[in-house]
C-alpha positions as CSV (number, residue, x, y, z in Angstrom):
1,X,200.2,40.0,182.6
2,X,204.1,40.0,183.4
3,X,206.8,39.2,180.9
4,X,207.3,35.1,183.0
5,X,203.6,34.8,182.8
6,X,203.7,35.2,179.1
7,X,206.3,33.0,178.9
8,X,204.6,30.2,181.0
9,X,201.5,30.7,179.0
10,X,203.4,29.8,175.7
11,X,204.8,27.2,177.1
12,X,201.6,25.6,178.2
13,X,200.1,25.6,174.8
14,X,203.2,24.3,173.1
15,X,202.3,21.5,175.2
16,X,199.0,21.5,174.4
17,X,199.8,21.7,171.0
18,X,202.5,18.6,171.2
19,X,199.9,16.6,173.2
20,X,197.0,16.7,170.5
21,X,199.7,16.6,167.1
22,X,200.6,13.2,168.6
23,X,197.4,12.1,169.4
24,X,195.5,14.0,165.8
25,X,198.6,14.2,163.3
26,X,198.0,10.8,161.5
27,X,194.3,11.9,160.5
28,X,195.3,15.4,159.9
29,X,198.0,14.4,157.3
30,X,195.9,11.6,156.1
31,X,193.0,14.0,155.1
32,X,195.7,16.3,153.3
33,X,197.2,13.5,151.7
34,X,194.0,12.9,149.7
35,X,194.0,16.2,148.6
36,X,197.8,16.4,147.5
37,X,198.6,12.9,146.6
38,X,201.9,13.2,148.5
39,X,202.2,12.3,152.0
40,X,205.6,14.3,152.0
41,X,204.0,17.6,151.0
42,X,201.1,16.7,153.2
43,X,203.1,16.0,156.3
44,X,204.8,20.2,155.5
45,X,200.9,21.4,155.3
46,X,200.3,20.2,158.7
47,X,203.4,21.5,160.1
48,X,203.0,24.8,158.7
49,X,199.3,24.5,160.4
50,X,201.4,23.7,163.8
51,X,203.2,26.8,163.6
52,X,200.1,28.7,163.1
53,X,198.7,27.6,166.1
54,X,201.5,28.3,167.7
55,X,201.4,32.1,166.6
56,X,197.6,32.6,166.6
57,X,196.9,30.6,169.9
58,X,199.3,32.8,172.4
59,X,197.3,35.9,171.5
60,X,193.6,34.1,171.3
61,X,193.6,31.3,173.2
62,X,193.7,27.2,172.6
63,X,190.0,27.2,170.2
64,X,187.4,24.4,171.8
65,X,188.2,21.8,169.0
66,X,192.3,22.3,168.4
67,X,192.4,19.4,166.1
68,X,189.5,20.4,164.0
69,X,191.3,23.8,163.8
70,X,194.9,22.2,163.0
71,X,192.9,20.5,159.9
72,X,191.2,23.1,158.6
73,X,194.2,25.3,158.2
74,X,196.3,22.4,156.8
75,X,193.1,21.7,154.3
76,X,193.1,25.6,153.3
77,X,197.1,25.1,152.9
78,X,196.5,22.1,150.6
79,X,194.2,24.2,148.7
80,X,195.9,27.3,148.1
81,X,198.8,24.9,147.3
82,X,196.7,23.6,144.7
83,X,195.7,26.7,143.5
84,X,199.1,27.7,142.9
85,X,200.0,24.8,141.0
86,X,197.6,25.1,138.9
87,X,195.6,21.9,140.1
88,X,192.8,22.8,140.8
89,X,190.6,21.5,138.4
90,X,192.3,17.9,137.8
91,X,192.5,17.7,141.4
92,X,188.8,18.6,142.2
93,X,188.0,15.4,139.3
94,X,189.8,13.1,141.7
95,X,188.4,14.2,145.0
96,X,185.1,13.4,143.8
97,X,182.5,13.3,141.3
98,X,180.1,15.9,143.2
99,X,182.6,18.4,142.8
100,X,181.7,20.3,139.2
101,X,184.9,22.0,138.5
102,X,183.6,24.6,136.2
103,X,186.1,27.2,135.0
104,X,184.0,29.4,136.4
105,X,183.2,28.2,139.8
106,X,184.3,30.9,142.7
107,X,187.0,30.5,145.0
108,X,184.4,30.2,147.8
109,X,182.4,27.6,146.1
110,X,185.8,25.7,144.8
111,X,186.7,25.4,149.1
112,X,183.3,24.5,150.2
113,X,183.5,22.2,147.6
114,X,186.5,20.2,148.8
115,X,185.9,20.1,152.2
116,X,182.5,18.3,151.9
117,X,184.3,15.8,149.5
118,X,186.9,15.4,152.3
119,X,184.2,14.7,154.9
120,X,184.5,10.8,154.5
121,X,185.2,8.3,156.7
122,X,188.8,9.2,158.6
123,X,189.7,5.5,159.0
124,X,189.7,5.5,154.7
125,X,192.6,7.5,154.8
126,X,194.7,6.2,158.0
127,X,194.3,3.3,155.7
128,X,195.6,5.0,152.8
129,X,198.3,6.0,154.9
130,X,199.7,3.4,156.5
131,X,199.6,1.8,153.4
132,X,201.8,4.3,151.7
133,X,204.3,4.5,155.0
134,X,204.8,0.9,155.1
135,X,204.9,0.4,151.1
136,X,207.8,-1.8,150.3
137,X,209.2,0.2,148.1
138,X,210.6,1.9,150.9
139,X,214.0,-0.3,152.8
140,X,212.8,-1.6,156.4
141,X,214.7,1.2,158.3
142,X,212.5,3.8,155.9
143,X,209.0,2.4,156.6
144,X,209.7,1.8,160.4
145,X,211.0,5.8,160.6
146,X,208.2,7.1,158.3
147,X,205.5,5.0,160.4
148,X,206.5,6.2,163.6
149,X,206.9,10.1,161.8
150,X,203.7,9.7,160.3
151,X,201.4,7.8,162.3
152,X,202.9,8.4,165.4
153,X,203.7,11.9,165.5
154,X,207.0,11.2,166.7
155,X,209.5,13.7,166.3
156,X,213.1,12.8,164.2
157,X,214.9,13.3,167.4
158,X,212.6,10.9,169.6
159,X,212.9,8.3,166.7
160,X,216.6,8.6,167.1
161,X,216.4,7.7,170.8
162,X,214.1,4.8,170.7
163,X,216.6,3.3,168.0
164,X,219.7,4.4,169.6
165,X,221.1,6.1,166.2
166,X,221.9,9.3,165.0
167,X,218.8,11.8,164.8
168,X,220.9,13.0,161.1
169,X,220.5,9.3,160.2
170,X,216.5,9.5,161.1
171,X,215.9,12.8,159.3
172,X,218.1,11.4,155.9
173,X,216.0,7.9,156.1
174,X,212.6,9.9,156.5
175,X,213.4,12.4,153.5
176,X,214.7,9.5,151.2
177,X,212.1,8.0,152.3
178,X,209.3,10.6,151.5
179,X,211.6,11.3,147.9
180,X,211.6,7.7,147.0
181,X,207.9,7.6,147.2
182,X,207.4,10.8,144.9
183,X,209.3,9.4,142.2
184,X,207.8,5.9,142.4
185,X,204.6,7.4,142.1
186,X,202.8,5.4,144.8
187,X,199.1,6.2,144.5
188,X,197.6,7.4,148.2
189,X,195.4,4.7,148.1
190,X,194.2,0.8,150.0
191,X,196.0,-1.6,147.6
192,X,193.7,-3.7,145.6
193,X,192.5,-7.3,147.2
194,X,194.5,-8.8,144.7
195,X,197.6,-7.3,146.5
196,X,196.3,-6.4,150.0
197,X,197.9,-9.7,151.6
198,X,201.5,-8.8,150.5
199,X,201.0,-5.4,151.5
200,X,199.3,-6.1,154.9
201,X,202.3,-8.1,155.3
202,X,204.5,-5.4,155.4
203,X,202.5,-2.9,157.6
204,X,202.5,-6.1,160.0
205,X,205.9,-6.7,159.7
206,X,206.7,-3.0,160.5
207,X,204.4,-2.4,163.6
208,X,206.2,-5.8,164.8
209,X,209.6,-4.6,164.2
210,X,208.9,-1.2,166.1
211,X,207.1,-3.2,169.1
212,X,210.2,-6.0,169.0
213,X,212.9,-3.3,169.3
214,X,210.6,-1.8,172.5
215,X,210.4,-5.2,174.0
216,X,214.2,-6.1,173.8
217,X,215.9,-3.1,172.8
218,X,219.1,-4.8,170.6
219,X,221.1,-1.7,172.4
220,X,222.2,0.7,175.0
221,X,221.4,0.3,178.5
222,X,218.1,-0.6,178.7
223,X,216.3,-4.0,178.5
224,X,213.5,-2.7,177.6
225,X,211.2,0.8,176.2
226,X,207.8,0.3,176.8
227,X,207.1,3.6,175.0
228,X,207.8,2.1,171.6
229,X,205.8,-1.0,172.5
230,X,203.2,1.1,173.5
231,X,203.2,3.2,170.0
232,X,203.3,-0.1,168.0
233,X,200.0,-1.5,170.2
234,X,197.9,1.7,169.6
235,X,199.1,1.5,165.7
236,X,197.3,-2.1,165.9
237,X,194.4,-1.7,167.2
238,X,194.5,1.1,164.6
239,X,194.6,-1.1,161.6
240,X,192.6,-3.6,163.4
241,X,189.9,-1.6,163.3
242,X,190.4,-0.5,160.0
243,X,190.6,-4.1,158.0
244,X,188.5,-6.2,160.8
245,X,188.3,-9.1,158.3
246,X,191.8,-9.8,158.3
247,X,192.9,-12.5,161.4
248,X,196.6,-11.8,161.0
249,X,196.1,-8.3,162.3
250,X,194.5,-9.5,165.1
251,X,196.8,-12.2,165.4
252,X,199.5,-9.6,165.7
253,X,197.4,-7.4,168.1
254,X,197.0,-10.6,170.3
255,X,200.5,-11.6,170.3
256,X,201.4,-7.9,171.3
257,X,199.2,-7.6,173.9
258,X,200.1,-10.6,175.8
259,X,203.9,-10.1,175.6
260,X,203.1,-6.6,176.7
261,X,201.2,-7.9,179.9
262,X,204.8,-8.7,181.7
263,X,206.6,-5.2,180.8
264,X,206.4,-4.9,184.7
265,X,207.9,-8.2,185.7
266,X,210.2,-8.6,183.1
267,X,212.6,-5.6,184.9
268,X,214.1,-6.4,188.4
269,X,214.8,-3.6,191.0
270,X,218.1,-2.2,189.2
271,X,216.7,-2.3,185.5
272,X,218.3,-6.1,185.0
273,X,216.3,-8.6,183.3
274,X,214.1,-11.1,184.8
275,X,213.8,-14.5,182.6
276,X,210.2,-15.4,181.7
277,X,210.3,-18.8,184.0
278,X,211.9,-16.6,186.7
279,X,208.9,-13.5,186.6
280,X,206.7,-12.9,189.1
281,X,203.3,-13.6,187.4
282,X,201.4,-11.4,190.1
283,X,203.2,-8.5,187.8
284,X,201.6,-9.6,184.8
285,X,199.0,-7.2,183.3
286,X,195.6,-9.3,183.6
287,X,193.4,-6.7,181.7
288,X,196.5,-7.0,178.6
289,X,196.0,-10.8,178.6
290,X,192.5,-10.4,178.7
291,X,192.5,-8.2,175.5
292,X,195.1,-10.0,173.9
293,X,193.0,-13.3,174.1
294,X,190.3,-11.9,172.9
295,X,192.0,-10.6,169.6
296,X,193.0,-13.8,169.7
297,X,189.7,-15.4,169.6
298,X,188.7,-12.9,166.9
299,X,191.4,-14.3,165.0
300,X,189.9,-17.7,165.4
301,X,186.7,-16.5,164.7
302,X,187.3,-15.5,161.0
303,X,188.1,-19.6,160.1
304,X,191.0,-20.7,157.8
305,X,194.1,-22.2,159.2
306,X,196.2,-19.5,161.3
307,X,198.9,-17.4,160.0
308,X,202.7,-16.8,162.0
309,X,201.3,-14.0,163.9
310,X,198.4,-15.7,165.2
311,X,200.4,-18.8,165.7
312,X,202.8,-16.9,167.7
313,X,200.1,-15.3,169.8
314,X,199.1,-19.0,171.1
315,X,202.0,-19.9,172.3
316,X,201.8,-16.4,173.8
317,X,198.5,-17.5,175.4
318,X,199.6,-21.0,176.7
319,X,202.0,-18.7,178.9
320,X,199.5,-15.8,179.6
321,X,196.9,-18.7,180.9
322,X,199.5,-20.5,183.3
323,X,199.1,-19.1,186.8
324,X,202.5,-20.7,187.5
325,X,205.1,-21.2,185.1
326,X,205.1,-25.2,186.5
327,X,201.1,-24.6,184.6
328,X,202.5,-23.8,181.4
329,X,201.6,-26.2,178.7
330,X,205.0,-26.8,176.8
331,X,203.3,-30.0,174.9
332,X,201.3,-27.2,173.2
333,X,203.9,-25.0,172.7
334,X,206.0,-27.5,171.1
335,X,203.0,-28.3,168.8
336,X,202.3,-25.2,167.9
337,X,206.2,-24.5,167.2
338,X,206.2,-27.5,164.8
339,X,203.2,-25.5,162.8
340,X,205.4,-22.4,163.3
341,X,208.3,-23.9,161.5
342,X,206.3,-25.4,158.7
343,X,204.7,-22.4,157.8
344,X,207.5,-20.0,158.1
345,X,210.7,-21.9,158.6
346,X,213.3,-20.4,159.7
347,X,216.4,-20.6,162.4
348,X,215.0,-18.3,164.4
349,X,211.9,-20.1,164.5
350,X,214.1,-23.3,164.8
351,X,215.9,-22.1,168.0
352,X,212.6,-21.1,169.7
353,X,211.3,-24.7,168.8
354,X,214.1,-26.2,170.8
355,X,213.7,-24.1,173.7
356,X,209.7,-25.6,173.6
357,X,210.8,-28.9,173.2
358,X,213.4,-28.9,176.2
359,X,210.9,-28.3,178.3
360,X,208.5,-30.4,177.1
361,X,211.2,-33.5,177.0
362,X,214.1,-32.4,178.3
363,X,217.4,-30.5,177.5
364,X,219.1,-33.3,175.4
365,X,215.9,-33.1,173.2
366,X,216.4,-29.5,172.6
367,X,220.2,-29.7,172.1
368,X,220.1,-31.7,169.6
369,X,218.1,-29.3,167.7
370,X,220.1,-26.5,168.5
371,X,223.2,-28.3,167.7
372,X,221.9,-28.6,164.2
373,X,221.5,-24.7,163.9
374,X,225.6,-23.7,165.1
375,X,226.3,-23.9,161.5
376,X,223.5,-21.8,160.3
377,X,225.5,-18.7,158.5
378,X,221.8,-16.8,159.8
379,X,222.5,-17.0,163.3
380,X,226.8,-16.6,163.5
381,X,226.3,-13.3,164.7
382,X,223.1,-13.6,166.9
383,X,223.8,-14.0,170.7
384,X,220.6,-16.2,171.8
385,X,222.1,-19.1,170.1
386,X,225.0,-19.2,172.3
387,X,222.2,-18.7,175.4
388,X,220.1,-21.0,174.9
389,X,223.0,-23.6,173.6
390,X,224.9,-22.4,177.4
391,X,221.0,-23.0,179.1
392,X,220.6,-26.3,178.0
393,X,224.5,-27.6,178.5
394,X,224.3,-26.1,181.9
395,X,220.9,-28.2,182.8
396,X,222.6,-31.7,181.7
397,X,225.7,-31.0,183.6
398,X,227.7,-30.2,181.4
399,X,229.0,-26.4,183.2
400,X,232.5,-25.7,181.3
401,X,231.2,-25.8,178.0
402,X,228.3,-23.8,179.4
403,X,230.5,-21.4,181.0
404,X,231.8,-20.6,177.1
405,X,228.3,-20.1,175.3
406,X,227.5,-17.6,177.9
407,X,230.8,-15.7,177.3
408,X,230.4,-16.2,173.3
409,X,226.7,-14.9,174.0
410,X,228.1,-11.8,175.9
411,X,230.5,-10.6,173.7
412,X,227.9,-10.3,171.1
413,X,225.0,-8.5,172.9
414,X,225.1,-4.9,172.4
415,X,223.0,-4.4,175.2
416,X,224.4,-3.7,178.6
417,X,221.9,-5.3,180.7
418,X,221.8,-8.4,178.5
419,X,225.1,-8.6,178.7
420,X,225.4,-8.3,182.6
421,X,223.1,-11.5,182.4
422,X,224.9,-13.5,180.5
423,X,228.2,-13.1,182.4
424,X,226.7,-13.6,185.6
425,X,225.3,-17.0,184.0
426,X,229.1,-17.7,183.1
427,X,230.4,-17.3,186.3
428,X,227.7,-19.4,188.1
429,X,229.2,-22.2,185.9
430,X,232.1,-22.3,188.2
431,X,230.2,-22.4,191.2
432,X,229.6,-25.5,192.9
């Protein structure tokens, strides 16, 4: 073999290595985490196992089963970790009640041990996991970067893309992050029924910021990643499947998947944005709609009145089902808003309501609503107030004042394509 085929072949398994950490790490570092008790520490046992396979596999080969081998050498990491702290027999009493931790029991017998205690169900601890990632004793920015680190097997650097911020600011968020829950304590562990809602909450809330910033990126140059949509999507169905009893889950899955469905149409030719009413629907993902309806339905399904995300993922539907957007049923929209608001009221929800309820009764219905919000201190700073203020002005006539909202909208997008919209909406105002 010459010196460059060496080199090729090292380079092929690193990317056989990258390709199953992102698709494996989660479970990996979930099945060390139960041993440990510290996500932190476990998330450095299955790195060390990376760089092991990156060693061992150049001179013999990728093994048939590379995750299988990945977590077996993070386990025996764990447990010569444990060993050398002196743990052993306090942790063998958590692991499980089959494992007799006699003072006497050989080293042998004390690994064999553990790893049939660790052969439970995997989903137990991705639960216990994403549980801890998302705990909200951990600041928004934390629990997004830790989730995505964790759960995705993103790297710090590819974090720091997708969020347009410095990949120093990633790495200091994810070590805080991973400090703050050592010293808190947090037990690796599903949170009690008494406080699963409140904590489901927050993993929700997460995998819906991470999928939000994907959909309309607040920043840089692009309307849109469809990679971090896609990451927050496969975390769903994740927890989906993990806590099936739960309709707000698949409320959130639902609503996901249908916005998903018009990634395609909602970019024009040169990367600018292409309004909802405005897309072609022959771009829209069918098979996503399909699948994000029938979360929805399994929403449904488990009775009780609906929660935000589920509520959200209607309206979501009543777009998805519309072949045309002269279909789309803004009556039910509207409704659905009004149960929106009084569950969760808030401006944002406020502004969206008026955009349903112009087009259900016209603009001067929804201006007057959004009138009523332009001394909200919430939205000062938020540039869809001014759009959708400009939208409706500019459909009853009313251009010059338009003309401004657009230009107060522009100035306060960050993002260059947005922004590019919205002055191009300004300047049609003085056309005749």
């Amino acid at each position: 073999m010459s010196h460059g085929e060496g080199r090729a072949d090292t380079a092929a398994i690193r990317r056989t290595i990258e390709a199953v950490w992102r698709i494996e790490s989660a479970k990996i570092i979930a099945t060390v985490a139960r041993m440990v008790r510290d996500v932190g520490l476990a998330e450095e046992l299955a790195q060390d196992a990376l760089v092991s396979a990156l060693e061992q596999w150049s001179e013999s080969g990728v093994p048939d089963n590379p995750a299988a081998w990945l977590t077996a050498v993070a386990k025996r990491r764990a447990l010569d970790r444990l060993r050398h702290l002196q743990l052993a027999e306090r942790k063998a009493g958590e692991i499980g009640r089959e494992l007799d931790a006699r003072h006497d029991m050989a080293q042998h017998d004390f690994a064999e041990a553990v790893d049939a205690a660790l052969d439970d169900d995997i989903g137990d601890d991705l639960l216990r996991l994403v549980f801890t990632a998302c705990h909200p004793v951990l600041s928004t920015e934390a629990r997004v970067a830790l989730t995505l680190r964790l759960m995705g097997g993103l790297t710090t650097g590819e974090i720091a893309r997708a969020f347009l911020v410095p990949e120093a600011t990633v790495a200091q968020r994810i070590v805080r992050a991973k400090r703050t829950l050592a010293e808190a304590r947090v037990p690796f562990e599903v949170p009690r029924r008494h406080e699963l809602e409140a904590r489901l909450a927050s993993v929700l809330e997460v995998l819906y910021l991470i999928f939000n910033e994907g959909y309309s990126a607040t920043a840089g140059d692009d309307w849109m990643r469809p990679a971090l949509c896609d990451e927050a999507m496969r975390l769903g169905r994740i927890v989906a499947e993990l806590v099936p009893g739960e309709s707000e889950v698949h409320g959130l899955v639902a609503l996901m998947e249908i916005q998903a469905s018009r990634t395609a149409a909602r970019v024009g030719a040169s990367g600018e944005p292409v309004l909802l009413l405005e897309q072609s629907r022959a771009r829209w993902d069918q098979m996503l709609i399909r699948r994000g309806l029938a979360a929805l339905t399994r929403a449904e399904s488990l009775g009780g009145a609906l929660g935000p995300y589920a509520l959200q993922a209607a309206i979501a539907a009543c777009h998805g089902r519309a072949r045309t957007a002269d279909e789309t049923d803004w009556g039910r929209i509207a409704a659905l808003y009004d149960a929106l608001a009084e569950l969760t009221p808030s401006p944002i929800v406020e502004l969206n309501r008026a955009v349903a309820l112009s087009m259900a009764f016209g603009p001067a219905a929804g201006l007057e609503v959004v009138d009523a919000l332009t001394g909200e201190p919430a939205l000062q700073g938020y540039h869809l107030l001014p759009t959708v203020r400009g939208d409706l002005l500019f459909k009853l006539g009313r251009r010059d004042e338009a003309r401004k909202e657009f230009d107060r909208a522009a100035s306060l997008t960050r993002n260059t394509r947005e922004r590019a919209l919205l002055l191009a909406r300004a300047r049609a105002c003085t056309l005749n």
